[in-house]
C-alpha positions, 0 to 999 in steps of 0.5 A: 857206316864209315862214319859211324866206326870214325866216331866210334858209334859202332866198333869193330869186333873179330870173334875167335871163329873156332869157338864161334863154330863150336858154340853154333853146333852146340846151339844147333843141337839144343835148340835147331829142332824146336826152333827152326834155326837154320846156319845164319840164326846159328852163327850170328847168335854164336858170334854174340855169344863168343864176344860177351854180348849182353843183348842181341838186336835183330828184327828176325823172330826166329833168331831173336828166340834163339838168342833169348833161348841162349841167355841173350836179351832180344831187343827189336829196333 
């Protein structure tokens, strides 16, 4: 993984956390019930969301259609 961030595969990305938090519970509030997200789908959707993803990579059905209930493109490895 080192290596991958080295070579800039992948990059480091720190999201503004109080916005983070404020996007989960509005993601919460419009889809938690129908859904069935619990806190991690939440966050990592809401992380997406507040860095300007443009697609959400994820193996997990549940937070692949919050993502995609989110504006998100589910893309599955």
């Amino acid at each position: 993984m080192l290596s991958d961030l080295a070579s800039n595969v992948f990059g480091h990305a720190e999201p503004a956390w109080p916005e983070v938090l404020m996007e989960a519970e509005r993601l919460s509030a419009g889809h938690s019930e129908s859904l069935g997200t619990r806190s991690p789908d939440l966050l990592h959707v809401a992380s997406a969301l507040v860095l300007g993803a443009e697609q959400f990579v994820t193996f997990d059905a549940r937070q692949g259609s919050l993502a995609t209930a989110a504006g998100l493109r589910w893309v599955t490895p």
